[in-house]
C-alpha positions, 0 to 999 in steps of 0.5 A: 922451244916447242917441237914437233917432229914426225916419223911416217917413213914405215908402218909404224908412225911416230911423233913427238911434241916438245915445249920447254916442260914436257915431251910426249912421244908416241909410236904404233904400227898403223899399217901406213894409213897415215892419213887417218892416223896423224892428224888425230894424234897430233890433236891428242898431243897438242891438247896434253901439252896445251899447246896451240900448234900456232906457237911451234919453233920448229917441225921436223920430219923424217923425209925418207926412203921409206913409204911413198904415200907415208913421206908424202903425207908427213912432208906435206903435214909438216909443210903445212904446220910450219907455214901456219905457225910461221916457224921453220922446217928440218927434214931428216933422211930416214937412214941417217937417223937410224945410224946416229943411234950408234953412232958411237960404234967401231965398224960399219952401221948399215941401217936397212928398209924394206923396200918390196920385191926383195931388195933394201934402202939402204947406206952404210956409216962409219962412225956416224958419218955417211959413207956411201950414197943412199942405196936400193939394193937387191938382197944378195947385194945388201948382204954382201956389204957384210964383208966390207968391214970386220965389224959390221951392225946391219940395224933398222925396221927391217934388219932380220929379214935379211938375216936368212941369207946372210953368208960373209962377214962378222955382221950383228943383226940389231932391228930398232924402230925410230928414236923420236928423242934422237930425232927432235935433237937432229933436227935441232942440230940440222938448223943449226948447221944447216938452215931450214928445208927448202921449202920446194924439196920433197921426200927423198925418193930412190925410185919411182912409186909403183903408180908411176912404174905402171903409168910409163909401162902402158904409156911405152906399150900404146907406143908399141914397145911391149918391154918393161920400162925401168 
């Protein structure tokens, strides 16, 4: 089965390319500039496994949180390969694939992203089923989930900075970036379970980009509303 799945959920970008021979994973932090940095990599890939992108199966991304300009640029890319190759596309959320890598655990799995002005995305899972909603938390609130359990692994990109201020609870701090492998057997597993992303979906946002914070701020401002519009 030919694959690709991408990751530009973060800085650091991943993609893999499977056929029925061979798998090529490559990660990096490329600072969120996807744009320059996806379609060069993917090139580089196809051409290792002589692979014409026309006879993929299947293209799986990660569809957040995360960054906005990186979800969008990757959901837009694998829409794009998919409708060219004909084949179907799985999106995974960004937390769900960092908790499944420990899905094994007793306890609660709290993967954590930085999500800017002290606050976290988050979701917390218990035995790889997900156990809350998909969560935009302020620091002292995420770290308070410590105490929800007596064995709690805060994992993810960005689970050391919380670390700081973490006062309650037995928690283990285990930082990780995506597991590219564990991302291609998810989205094999989605499909089949299921089906294919809807093909009007976008990326799983927990609140508007900050373009679209500052637009509404003046728009209520000529208005004659001077306040913050949250």
């Amino acid at each position: 089965m030919n694959i690709l799945a991408l990751d530009t959920a973060t800085n650091v970008m991943g993609i893999a390319a499977t056929t029925d021979e061979h798998r090529i994973c490559i990660q990096a932090n490329i600072g969120f500039h996807h744009g320059e940095s996806l379609f060069p990599w993917m090139d580089r890939m196809f051409r290792e496994l002589e692979l014409n992108p026309k006879d993929l199966n299947l293209v799986i991304c990660t569809i957040g949180p995360g960054s906005f300009t990186g979800l969008r640029i990757g959901l837009s890319t694998a829409k794009g390969i998919a409708l060219a190759a004909e084949c179907p596309v799985v999106g995974i959320p960004t937390l769900d694939l960092y908790a499944a890598s420990h899905a094994h655990l007793r306890g609660l799995v709290i993967p954590l992203l930085d999500a800017r002005k002290n606050r976290f995305y988050t979701a917390c899972y218990s035995h790889g089923k997900r156990t809350s909603e998909y969560l935009d938390l302020a620091a002292a609130e995420t770290a308070a989930l410590a105490g929800k359990d007596d064995t709690v692994l805060f994992t993810g990109p960005d689970a050391a900075v919380l670390a700081p201020i973490l006062t309650e609870g037995r928690a283990t701090i285990l930082p990780q970036q995506a597991d590219l492998e564990l991302l291609v057997s998810l989205g094999i597993r989605k499909l089949e379970e299921d089906g294919p992303l809807d093909p009007a979906a976008g990326p799983l946002y927990l609140r508007r980009c900050e373009a679209e914070m500052h637009h509404e701020e003046m728009e209520a401002r000529k208005k004659g509303d001077p306040g913050r519009v949250t």
